[in-house]
C-alpha positions in Angstrom: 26.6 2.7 -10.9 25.0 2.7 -7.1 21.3 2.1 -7.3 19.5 5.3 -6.5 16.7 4.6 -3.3 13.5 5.0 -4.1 11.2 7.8 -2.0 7.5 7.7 -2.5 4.9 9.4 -0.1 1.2 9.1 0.4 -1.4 12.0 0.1 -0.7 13.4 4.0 3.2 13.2 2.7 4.0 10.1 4.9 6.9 8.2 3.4 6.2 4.8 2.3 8.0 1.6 2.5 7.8 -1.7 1.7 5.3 -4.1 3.8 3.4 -1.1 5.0 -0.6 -1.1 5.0 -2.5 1.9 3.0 -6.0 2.5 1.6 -6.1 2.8 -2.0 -9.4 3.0 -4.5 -9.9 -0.9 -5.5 -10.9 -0.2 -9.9 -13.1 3.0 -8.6 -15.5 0.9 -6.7 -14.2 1.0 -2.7 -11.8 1.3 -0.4 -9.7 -1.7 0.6 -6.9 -2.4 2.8 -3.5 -3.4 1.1 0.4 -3.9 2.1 2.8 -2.7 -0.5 4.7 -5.5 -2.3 6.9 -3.1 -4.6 8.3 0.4 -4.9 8.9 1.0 -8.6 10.1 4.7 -10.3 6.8 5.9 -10.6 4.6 3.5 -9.1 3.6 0.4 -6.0 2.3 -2.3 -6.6 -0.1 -2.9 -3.4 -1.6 -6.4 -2.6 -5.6 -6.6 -1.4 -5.1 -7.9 2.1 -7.4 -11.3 2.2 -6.4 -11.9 -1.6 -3.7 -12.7 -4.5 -4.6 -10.0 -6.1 -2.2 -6.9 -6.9 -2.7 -3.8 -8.8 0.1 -1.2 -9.6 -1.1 2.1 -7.7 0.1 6.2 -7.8 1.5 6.5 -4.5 -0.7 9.9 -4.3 -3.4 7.9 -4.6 -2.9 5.7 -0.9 -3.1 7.4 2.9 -0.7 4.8 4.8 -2.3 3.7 7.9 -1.4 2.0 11.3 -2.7 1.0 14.7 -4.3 -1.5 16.8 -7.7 -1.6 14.9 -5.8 -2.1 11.6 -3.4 -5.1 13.0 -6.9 -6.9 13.4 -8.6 -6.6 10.5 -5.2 -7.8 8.9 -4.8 -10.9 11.3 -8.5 -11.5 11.1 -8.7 -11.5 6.8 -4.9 -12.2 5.3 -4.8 -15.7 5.5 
């Protein structure tokens, strides 16, 4: 049987991918910067740019972002 693509979006309704950078709420207590590691049926799993942590995420719950000023902060904390 083929294997079915998954589609997730954000909250604007941008589709997300793999390896792409969001905001999501880090256990209720701030915003923080992650790239998605894994797309799963209902779920990603994000990883906390700067860290080995991961934590599974509702894809309503992350606004993908991009741009110049993000591309820093990544190069400056993911180590």
């Amino acid at each position: 049987m083929a294997k079915i693509p998954l589609e997730h979006y954000d909250l604007l309704g941008t589709p997300l991918k793999v390896n792409d950078l969001v905001v999501y709420n880090y256990y209720n207590r701030q915003l923080t910067v992650g790239r998605i590691l894994n797309l799963t049926p209902k779920m990603i799993t994000v990883g906390r740019v700067g860290s080995r942590m991961t934590r599974r995420v509702c894809p309503a719950e992350t606004v993908k972002i991009d741009g110049e000023a993000v591309t820093m902060y990544v190069l400056k904390n993911e180590s």
